[in-house]
C-alpha positions as CSV (number, residue, x, y, z in Angstrom):
1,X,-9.6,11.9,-12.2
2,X,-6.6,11.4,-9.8
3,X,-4.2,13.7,-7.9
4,X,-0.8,12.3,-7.9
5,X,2.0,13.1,-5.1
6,X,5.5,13.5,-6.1
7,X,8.2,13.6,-3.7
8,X,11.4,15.3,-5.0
9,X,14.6,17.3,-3.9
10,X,14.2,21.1,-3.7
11,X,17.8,21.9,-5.3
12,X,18.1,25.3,-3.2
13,X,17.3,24.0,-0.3
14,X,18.0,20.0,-0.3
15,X,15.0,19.3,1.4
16,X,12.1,16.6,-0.1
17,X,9.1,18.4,-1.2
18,X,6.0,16.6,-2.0
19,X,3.7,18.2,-4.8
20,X,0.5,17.3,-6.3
21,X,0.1,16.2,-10.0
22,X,-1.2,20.1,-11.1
23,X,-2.9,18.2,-14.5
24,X,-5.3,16.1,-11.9
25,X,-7.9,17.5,-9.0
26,X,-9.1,14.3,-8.0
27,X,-9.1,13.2,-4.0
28,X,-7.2,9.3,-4.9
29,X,-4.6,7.0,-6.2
30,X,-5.8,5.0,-8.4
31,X,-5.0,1.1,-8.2
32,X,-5.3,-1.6,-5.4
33,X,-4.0,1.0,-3.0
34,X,-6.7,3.3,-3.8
35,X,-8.5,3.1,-0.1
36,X,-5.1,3.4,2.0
37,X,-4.5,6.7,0.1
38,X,-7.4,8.3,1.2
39,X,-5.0,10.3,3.8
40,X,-1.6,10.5,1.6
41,X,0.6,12.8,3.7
42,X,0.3,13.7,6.8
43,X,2.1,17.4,7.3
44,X,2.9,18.2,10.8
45,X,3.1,21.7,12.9
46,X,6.3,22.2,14.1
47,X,9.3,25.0,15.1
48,X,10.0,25.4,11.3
49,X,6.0,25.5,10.1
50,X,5.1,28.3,7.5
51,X,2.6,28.8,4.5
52,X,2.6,30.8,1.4
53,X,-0.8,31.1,-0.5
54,X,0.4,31.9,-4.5
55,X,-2.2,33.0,-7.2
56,X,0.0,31.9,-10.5
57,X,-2.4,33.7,-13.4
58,X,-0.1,32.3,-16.3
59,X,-1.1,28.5,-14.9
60,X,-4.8,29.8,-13.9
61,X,-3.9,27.7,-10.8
62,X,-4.1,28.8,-6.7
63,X,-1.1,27.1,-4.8
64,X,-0.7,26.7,-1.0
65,X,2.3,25.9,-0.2
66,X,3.4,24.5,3.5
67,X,6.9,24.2,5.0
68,X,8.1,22.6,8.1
69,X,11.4,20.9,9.4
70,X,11.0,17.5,6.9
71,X,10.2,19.3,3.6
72,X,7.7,21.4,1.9
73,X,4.0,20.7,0.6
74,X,2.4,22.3,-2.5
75,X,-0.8,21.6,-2.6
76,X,-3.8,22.8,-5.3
77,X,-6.6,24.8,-4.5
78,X,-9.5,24.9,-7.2
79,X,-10.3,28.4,-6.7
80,X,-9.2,31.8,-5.4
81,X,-11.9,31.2,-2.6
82,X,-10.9,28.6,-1.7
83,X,-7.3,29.3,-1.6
84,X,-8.4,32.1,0.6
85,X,-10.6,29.7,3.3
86,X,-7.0,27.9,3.9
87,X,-4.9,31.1,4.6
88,X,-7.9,31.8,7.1
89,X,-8.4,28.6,8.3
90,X,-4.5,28.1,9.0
91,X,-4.2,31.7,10.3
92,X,-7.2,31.0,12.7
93,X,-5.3,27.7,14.1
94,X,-1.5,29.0,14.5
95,X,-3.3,31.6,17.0
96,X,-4.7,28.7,18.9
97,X,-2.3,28.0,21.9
98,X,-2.3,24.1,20.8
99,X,-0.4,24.9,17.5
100,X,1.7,28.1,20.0
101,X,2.8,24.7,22.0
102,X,4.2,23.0,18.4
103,X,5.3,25.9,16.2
104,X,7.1,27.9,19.4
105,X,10.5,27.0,21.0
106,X,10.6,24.6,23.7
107,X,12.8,23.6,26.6
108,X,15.8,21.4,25.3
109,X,14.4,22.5,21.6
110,X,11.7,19.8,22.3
111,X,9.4,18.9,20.0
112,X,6.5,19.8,22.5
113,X,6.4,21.9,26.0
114,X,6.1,19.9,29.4
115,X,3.4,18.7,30.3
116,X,3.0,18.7,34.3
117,X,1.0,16.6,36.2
118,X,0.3,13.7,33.3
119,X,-1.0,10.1,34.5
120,X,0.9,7.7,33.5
121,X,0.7,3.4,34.4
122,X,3.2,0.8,33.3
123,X,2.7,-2.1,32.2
124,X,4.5,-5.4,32.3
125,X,2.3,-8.3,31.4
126,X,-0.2,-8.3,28.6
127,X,-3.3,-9.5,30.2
128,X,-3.2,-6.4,32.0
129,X,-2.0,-3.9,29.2
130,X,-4.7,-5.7,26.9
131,X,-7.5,-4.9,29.7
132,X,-6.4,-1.4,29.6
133,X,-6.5,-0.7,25.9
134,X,-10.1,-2.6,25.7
135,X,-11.6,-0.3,28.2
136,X,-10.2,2.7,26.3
137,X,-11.3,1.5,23.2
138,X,-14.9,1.2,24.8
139,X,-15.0,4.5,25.8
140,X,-13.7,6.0,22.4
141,X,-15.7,9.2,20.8
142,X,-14.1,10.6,18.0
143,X,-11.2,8.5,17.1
144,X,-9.0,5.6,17.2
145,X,-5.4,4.9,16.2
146,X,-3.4,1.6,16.4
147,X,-0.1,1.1,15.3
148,X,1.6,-2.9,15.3
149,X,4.2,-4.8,13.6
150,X,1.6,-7.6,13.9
151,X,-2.0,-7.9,14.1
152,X,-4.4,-10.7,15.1
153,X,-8.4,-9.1,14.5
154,X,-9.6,-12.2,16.6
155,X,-7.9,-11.3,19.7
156,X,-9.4,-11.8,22.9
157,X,-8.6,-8.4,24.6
158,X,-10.5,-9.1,27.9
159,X,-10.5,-12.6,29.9
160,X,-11.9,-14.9,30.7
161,X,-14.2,-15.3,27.3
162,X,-17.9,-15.0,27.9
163,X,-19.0,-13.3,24.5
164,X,-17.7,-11.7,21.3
165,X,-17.7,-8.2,23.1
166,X,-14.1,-7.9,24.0
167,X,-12.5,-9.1,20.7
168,X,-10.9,-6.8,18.7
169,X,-12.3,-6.8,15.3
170,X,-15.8,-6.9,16.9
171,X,-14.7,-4.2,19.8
172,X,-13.4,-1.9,16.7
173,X,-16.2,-2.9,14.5
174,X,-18.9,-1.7,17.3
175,X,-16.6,1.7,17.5
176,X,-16.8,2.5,14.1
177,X,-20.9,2.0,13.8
178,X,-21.0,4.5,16.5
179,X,-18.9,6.9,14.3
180,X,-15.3,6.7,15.5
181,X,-13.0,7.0,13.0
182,X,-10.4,4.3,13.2
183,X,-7.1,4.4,11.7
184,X,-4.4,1.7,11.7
185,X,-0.9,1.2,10.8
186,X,0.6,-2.8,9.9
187,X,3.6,-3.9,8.9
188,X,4.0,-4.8,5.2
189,X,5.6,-8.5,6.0
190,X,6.8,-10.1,3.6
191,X,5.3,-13.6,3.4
192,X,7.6,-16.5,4.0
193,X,9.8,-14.2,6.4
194,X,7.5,-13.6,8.7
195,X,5.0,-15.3,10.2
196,X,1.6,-13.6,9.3
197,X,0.1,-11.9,6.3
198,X,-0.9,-8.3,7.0
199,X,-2.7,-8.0,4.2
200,X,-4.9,-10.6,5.3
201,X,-5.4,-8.5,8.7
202,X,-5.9,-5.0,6.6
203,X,-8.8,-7.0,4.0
204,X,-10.6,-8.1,6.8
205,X,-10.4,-4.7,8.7
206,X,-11.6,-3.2,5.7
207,X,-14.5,-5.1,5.4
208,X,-16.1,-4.3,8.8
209,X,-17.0,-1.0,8.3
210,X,-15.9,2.2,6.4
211,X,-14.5,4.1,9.3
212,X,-11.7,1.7,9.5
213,X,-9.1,2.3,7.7
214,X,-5.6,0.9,6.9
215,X,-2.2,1.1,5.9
216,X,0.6,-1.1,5.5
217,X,4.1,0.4,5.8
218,X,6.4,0.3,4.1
219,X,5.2,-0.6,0.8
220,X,9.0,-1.1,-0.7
221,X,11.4,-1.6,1.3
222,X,12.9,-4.7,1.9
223,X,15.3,-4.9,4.8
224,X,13.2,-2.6,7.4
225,X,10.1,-2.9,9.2
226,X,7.6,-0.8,10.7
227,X,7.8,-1.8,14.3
228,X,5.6,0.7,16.4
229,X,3.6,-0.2,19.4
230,X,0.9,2.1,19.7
231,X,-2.7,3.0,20.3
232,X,-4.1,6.6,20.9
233,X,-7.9,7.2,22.0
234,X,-9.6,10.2,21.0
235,X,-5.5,12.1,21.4
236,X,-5.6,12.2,24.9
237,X,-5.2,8.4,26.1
238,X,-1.9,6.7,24.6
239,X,-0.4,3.7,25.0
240,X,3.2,4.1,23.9
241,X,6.4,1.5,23.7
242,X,3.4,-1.3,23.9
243,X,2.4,-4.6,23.1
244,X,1.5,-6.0,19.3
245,X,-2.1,-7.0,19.8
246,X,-1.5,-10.1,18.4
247,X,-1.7,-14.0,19.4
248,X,1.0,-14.7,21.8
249,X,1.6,-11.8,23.5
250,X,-1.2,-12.2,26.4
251,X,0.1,-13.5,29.6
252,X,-0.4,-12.9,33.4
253,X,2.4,-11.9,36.1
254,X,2.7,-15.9,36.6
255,X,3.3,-15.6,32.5
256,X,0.1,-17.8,32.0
């Protein structure tokens, strides 16, 4: 069994909401996506977050339903229990001050509050920036995400070259056996326009190890890409505005 999502436009309110097949309780898509919609939607906290549990006897069906600034989310719930364990479980969490920093107003109307005395480096050439994200990625414990336009899995991270250690497929691979959950983001290219094939990038991914997991964005459009730079280490080391992690973007301040 599958559980479809639809996206469609609430006509009160003119704002997309995404709703789950109610004929289907499965967990996946079916077809040759089926692995990159393991996580389908992600559905942030923000300044317009609410839910709505809904017990609909005529459909013998438990709804949750979840709103914030981009749309709204109904999802299904196989049982009144269960239905239940959510309203507590998202009860239990909008208490925490994490969510109070999301959900509340900020300064500016901000997404998130200020955060005073943050760290933070720049960096200008990618033999250093590359060093950086390495070491991070060594000393991940719960979880890794990458974001790139392109992607190059053999990528030397750390040099000179002495051993497989600091290349990237074999640096994630090693993660991953450990338990780190590794998610990553490519760019759908279109072959012949640009010059790599992300799908090449995302099969071999996929085949070091089940914690890694892919997606390439966008999986229609023609006339925009996905062009973020990013990689976050267990959410509290980020590497924003970055580098691809790719061939041809190391170099050293004498742009060697």
């Amino acid at each position: 069994m599958t559980r479809k999502v639809h996206k469609i436009r609430d006509q009160e309110t003119n704002e997309n909401t995404f709703e789950l097949d109610p004929e289907n309780h499965g967990l996946s898509l079916p077809g040759r996506t089926r692995r990159n919609w393991r996580l389908c939607k992600v559905f942030l906290m923000d300044q317009e977050f609410a839910f709505r549990p809904k017990e609909d006897k005529g459909l013998r069906a438990n709804f949750l339903k979840l709103y914030n600034t981009h749309g709204k989310l109904v999802t299904i719930c196989p049982s009144t229990t269960k239905l239940l364990e959510w309203n507590e479980a998202l009860t239990a969490v909008l208490r925490t001050q994490a969510a109070q920093d999301y959900i509340g107003y900020n300064r500016f109307g901000s997404f998130a509050p200020p955060r005073p005395n943050t760290q933070a480096t720049v960096f200008i050439d990618g033999a250093y920036y590359m060093e950086a994200v390495a070491r991070a990625i060594a000393q991940a414990q719960h979880e890794i995400f990458i974001t790139d336009w392109c992607m190059n899995p053999e990528l030397f991270l750390r040099r000179p070259i002495q051993s497989n250690t600091w290349r990237l497929d074999k640096l994630l691979q090693a993660k991953a056996r450990q338990g780190v959950r590794i998610c990553v983001i490519l760019y759908a290219g279109i072959e012949k326009v640009v010059p790599f094939v992300s799908a090449k990038t995302a099969g071999h991914l996929h085949s070091l190890h089940p914690n890694i997991h892919v997606y390439r964005s966008p999986l229609i459009k023609w006339f925009w890409s996905h062009h973020e730079k990013m990689v976050a280490i267990d959410q509290s080391i980020v590497f924003m505005g970055g580098i691809d992690l790719c061939f041809g973007r190391w170099d050293t301040i004498d742009h060697r």
